[in-house]
DSSP file (Angstrom, degrees, kcal/mol; ACC not computed):
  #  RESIDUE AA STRUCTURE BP1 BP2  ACC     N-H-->O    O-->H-N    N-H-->O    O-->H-N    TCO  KAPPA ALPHA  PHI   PSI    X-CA   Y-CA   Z-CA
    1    1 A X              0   0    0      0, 0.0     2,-0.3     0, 0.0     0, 0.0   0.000 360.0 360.0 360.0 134.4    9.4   -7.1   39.3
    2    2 A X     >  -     0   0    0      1,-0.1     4,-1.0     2,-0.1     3,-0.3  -0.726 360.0-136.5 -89.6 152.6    7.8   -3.7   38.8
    3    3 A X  T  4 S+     0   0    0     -2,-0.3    -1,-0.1     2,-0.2     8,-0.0  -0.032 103.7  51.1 -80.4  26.3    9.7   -1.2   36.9
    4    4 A X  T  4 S+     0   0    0      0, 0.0    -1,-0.2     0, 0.0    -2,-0.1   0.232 104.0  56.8-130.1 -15.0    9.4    1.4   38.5
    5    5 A X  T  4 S+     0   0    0     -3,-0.3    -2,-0.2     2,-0.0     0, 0.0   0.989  94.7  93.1 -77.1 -53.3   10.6   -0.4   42.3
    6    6 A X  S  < S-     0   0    0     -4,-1.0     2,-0.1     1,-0.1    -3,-0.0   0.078  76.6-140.4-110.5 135.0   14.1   -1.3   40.0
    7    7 A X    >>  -     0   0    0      1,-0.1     4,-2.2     4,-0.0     3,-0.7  -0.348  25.6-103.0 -84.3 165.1   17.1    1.5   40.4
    8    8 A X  H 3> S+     0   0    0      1,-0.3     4,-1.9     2,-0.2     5,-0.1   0.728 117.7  47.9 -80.4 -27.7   19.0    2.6   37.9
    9    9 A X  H 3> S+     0   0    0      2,-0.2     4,-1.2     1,-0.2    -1,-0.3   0.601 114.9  51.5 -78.2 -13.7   22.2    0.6   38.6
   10   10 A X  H <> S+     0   0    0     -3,-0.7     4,-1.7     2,-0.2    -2,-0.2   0.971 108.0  49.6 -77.6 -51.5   20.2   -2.4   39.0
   11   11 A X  H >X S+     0   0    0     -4,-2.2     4,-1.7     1,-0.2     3,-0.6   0.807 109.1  49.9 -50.8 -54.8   18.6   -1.9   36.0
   12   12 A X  H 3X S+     0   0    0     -4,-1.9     4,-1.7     1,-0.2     5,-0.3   0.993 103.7  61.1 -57.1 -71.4   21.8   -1.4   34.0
   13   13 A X  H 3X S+     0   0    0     -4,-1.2     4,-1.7     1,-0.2    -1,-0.2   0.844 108.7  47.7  -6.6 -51.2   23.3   -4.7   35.6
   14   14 A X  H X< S+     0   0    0     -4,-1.7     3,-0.9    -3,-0.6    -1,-0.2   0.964 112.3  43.1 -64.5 -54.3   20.5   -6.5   34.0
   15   15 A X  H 3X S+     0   0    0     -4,-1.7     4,-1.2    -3,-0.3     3,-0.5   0.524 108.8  58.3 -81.6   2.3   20.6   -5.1   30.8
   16   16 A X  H 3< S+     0   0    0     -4,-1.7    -1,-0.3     1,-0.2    -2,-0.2   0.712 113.4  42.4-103.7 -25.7   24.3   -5.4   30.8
   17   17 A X  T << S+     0   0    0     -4,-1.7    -1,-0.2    -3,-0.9    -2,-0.2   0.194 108.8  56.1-109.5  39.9   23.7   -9.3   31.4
   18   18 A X  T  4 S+     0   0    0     -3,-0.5     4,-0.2     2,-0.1    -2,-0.2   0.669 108.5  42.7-112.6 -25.9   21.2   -9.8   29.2
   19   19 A X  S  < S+     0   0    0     -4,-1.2    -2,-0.1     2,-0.2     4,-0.1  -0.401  92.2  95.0-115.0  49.0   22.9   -8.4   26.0
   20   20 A X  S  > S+     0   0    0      3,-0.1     4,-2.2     2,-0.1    -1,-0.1   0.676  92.5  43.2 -78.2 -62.8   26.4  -10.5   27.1
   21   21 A X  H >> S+     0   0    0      1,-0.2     3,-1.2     2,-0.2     4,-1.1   0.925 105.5  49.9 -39.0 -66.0   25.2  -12.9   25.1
   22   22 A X  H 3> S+     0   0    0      1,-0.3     4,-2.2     2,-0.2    -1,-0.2   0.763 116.4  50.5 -81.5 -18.1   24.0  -11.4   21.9
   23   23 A X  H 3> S+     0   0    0      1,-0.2     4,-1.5     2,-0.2    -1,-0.3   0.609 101.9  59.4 -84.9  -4.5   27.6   -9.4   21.8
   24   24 A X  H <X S+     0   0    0     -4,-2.2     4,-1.8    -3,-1.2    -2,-0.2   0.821 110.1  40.1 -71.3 -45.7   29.3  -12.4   22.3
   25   25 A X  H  X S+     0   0    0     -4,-1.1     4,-3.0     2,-0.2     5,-0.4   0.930 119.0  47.8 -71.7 -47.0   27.5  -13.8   18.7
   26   26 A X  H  X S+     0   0    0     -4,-2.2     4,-1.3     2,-0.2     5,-0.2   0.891 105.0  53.3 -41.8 -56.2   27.9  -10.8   17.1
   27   27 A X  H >X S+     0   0    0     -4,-1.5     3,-3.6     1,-0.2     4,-2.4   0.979 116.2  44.6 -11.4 -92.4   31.4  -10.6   18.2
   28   28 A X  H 3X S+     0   0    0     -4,-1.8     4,-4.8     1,-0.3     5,-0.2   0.912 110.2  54.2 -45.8 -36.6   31.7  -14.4   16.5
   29   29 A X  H 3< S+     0   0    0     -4,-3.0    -1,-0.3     2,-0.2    -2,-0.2   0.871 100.0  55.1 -72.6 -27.4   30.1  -13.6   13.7
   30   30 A X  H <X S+     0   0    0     -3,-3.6     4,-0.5    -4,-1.3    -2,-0.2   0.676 113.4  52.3 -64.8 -31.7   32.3  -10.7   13.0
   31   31 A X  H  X S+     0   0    0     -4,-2.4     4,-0.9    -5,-0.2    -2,-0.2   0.865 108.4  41.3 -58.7 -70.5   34.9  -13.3   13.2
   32   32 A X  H  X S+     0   0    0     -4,-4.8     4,-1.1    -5,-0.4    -2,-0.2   0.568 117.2  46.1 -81.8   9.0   33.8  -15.5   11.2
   33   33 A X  H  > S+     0   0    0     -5,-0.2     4,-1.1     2,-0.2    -1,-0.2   0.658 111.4  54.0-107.6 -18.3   32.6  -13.2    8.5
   34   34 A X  H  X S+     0   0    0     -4,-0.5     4,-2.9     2,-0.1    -2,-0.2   0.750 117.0  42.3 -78.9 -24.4   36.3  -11.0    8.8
   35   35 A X  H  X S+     0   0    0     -4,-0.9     4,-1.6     2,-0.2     3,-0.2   0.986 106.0  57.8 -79.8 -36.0   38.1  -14.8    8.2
   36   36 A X  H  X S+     0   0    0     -4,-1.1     4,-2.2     1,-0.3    -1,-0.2   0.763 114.3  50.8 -94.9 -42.9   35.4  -16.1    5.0
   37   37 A X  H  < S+     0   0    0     -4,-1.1     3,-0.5     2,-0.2    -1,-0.3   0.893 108.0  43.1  -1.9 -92.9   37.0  -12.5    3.5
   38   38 A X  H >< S+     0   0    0     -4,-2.9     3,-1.8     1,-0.3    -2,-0.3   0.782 114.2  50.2 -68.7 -54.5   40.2  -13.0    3.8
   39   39 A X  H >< S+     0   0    0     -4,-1.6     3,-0.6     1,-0.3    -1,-0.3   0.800 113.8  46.1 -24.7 -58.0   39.9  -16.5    2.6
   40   40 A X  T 3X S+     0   0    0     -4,-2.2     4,-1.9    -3,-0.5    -1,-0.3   0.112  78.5 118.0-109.5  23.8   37.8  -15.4   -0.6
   41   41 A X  H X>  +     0   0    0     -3,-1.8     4,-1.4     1,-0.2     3,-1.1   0.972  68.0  56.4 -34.5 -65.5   40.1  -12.5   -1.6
   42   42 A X  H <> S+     0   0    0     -3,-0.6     4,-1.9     1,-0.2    -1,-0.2   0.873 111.6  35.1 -49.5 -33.5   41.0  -13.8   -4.5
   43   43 A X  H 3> S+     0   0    0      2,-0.2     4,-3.9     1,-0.2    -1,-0.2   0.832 110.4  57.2 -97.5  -1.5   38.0  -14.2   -6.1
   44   44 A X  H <X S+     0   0    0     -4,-1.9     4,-0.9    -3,-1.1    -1,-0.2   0.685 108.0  50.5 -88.1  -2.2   36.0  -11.3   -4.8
   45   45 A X  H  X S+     0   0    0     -4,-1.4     4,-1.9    -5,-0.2    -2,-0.2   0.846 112.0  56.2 -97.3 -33.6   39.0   -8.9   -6.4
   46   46 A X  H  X S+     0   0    0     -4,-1.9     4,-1.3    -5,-0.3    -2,-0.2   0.901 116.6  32.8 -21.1 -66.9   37.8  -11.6   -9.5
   47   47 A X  H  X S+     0   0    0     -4,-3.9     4,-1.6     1,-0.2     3,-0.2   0.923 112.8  53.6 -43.6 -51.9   34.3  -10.3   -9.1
   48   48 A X  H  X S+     0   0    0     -4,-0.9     4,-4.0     2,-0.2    -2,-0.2   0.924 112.5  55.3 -71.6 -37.8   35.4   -6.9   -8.2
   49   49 A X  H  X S+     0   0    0     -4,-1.9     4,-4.3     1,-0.2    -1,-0.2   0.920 107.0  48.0 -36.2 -56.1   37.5   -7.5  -11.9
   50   50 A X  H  X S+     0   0    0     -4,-1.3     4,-1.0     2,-0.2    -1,-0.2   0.841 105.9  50.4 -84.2 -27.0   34.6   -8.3  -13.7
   51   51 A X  H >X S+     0   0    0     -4,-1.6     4,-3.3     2,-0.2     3,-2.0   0.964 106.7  60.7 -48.6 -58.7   32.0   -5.4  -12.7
   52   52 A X  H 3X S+     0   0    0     -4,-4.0     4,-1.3     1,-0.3    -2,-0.2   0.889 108.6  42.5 -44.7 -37.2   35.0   -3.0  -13.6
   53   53 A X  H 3X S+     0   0    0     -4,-4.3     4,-1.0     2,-0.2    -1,-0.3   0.696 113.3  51.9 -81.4  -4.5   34.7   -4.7  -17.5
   54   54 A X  H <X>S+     0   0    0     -3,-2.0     4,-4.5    -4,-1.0     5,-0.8   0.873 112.4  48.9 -73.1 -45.0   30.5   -4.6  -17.6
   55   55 A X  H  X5S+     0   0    0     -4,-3.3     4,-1.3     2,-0.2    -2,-0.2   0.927 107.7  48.8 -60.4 -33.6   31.1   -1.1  -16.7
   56   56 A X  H  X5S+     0   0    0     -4,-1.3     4,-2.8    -5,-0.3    -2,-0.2   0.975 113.5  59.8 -59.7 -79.9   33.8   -0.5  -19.5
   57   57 A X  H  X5S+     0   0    0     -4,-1.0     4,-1.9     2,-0.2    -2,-0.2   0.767 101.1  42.9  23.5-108.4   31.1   -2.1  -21.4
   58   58 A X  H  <5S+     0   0    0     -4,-4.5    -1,-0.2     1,-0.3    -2,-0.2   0.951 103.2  62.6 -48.3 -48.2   28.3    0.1  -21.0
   59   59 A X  H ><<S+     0   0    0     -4,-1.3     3,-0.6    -5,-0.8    -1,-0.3   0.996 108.0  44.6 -57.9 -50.5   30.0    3.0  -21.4
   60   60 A X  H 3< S+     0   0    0     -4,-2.8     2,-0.3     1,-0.2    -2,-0.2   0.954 134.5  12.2 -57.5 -37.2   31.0    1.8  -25.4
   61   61 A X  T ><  +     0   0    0     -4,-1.9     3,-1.6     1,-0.1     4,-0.3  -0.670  61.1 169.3-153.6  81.1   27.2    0.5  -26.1
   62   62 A X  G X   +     0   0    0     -3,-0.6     3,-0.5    -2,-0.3    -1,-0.1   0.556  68.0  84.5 -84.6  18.3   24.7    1.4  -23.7
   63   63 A X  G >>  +     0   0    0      1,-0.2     3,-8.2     2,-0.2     4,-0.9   0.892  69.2  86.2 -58.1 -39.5   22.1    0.2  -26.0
   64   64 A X  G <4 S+     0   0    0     -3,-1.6     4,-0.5     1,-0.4     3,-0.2   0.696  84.8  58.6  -9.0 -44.0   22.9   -3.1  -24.4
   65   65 A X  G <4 S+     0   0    0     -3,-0.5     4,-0.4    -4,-0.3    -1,-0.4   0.536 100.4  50.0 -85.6 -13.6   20.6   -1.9  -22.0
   66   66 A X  T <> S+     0   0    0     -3,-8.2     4,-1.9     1,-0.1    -1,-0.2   0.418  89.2  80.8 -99.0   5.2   17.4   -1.5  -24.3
   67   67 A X  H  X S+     0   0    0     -4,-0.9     4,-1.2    -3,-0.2     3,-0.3   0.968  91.2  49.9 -95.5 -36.2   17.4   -4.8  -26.0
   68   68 A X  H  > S+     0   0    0     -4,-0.5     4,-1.2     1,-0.2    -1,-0.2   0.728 111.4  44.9 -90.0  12.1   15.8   -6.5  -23.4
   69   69 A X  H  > S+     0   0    0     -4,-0.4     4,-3.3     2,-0.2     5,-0.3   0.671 110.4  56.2-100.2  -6.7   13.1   -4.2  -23.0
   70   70 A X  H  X S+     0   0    0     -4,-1.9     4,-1.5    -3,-0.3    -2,-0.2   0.778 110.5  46.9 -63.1 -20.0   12.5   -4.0  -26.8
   71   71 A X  H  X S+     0   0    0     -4,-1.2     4,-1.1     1,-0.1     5,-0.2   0.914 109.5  53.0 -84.5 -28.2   12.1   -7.6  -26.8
   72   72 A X  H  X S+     0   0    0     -4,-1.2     4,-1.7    -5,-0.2     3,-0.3   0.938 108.7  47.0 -49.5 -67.1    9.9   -7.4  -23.9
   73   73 A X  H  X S+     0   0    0     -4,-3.3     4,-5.0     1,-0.2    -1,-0.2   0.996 111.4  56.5 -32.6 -62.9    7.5   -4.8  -25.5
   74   74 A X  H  < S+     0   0    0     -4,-1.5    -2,-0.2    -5,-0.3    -1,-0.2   0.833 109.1  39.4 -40.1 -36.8    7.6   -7.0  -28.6
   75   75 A X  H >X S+     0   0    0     -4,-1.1     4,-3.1    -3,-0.3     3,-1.5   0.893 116.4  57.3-100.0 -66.5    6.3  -10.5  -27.0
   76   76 A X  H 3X S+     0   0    0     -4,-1.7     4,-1.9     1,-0.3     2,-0.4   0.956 107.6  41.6 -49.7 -60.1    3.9   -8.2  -24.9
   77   77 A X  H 3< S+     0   0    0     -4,-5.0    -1,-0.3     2,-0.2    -2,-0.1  -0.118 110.4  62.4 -70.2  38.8    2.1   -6.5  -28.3
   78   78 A X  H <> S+     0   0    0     -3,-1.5     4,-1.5    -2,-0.4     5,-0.3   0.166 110.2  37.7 136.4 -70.9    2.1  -10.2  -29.7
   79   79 A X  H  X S+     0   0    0     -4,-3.1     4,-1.7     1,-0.2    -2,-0.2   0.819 116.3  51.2 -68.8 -30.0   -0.2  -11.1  -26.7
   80   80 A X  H  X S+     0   0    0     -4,-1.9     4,-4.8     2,-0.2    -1,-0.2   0.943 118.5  38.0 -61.3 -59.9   -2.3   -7.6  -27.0
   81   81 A X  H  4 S+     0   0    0      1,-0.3     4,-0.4    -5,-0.3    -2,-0.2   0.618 116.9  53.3 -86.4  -3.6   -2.9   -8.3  -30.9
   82   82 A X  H  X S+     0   0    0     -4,-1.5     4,-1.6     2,-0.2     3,-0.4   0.767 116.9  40.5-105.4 -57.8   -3.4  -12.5  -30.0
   83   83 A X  H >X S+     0   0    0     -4,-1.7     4,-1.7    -5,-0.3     3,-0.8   0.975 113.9  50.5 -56.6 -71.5   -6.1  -11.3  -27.3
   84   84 A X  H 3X S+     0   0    0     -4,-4.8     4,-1.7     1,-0.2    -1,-0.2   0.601 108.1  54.9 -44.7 -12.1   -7.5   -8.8  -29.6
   85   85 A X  H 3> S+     0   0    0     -3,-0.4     4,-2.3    -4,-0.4    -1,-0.2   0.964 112.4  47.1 -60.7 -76.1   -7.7  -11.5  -32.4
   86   86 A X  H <X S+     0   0    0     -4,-1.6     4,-1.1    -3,-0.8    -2,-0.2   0.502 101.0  55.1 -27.6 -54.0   -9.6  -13.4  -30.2
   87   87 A X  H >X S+     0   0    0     -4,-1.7     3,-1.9     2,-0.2     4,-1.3   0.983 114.0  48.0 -54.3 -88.4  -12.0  -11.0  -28.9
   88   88 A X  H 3X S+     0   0    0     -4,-1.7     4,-2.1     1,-0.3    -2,-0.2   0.648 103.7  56.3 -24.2 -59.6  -13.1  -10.3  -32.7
   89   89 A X  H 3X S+     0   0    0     -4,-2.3     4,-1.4     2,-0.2    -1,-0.3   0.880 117.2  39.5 -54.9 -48.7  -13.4  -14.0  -34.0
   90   90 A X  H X< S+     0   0    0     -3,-1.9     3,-1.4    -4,-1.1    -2,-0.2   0.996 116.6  51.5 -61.7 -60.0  -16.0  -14.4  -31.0
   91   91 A X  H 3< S+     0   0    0     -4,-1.3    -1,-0.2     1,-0.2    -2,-0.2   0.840 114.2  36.4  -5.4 -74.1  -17.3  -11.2  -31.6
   92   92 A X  H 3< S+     0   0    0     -4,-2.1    -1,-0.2    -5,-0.2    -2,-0.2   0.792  98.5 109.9 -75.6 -30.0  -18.0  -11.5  -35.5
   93   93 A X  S << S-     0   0    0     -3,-1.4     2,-0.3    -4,-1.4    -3,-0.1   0.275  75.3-115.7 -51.8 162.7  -19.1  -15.5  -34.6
   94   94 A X        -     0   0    0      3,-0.0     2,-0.6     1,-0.0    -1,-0.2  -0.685  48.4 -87.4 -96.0 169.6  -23.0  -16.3  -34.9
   95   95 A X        -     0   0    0     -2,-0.3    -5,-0.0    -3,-0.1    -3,-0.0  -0.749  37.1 -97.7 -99.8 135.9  -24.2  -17.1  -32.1
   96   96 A X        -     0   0    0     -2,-0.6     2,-0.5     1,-0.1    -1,-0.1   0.088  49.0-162.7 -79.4 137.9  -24.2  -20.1  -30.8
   97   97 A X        -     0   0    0      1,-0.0     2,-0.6     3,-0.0    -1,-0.1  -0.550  27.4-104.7 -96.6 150.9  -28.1  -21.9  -31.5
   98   98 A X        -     0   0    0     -2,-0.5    -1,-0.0     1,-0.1    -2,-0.0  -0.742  49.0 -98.5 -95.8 118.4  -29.7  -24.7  -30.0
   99   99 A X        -     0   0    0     -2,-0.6     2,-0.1     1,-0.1    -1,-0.1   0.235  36.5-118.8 -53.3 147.3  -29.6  -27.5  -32.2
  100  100 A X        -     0   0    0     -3,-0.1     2,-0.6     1,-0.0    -1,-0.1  -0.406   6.1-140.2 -83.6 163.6  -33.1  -28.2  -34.5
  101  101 A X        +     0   0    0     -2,-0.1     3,-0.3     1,-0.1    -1,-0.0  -0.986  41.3 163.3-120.0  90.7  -35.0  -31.8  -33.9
  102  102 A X        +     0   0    0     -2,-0.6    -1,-0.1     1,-0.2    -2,-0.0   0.803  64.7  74.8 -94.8  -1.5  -35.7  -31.8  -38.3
  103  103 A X              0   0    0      1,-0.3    -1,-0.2    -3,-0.0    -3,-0.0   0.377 360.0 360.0 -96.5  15.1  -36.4  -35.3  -37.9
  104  104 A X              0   0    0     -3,-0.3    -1,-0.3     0, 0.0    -2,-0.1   0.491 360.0 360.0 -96.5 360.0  -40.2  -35.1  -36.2
């Protein structure tokens, strides 16, 4: 069918039974997602509990928040000064020589 032979009422008809379907899942899905809620009240006001005390939390010692990137630094200049070790020892090495025949 060209789109440009199809009228506007037709055209709406169509699209109106093309997305029956996909508002029908939504629909169910809305459904099932309003019931999975209600169901898990208790424990998302549990959750919802426990954010409020990280946040009490942070507000007394918001260092919290810098230990793991201190430790992170740390382990990372570990690996820096472990490469750079590394590098040197080859460096400073002789180099390697192709073994002598003394026995001729």
């Amino acid at each position: 069918m060209n789109i440009n032979s199809c009228t506007p009422s037709r055209f709406l008809r169509q699209t109106r039974r093309r997305n029956t379907g996909f508002i029908a899942a939504c629909l169910c899905h809305q459904v099932i997602l309003l019931l999975v809620i209600l169901v898990m009240r208790k424990r998302l006001q549990l959750a919802v509990a426990l954010f409020q005390e990280a946040g009490k939390v942070l507000e007394h010692a918001p260092c919290v928040l810098i230990q793991p990137l201190w430790t992170y630094l740390f382990q990372f200049g570990l690996v820096i000064l472990a490469i750079a070790m590394l590098v040197l020892c080859a460096g400073f090495s002789k180099s390697p020589m192709s073994p002598r025949n003394d026995h001729s």
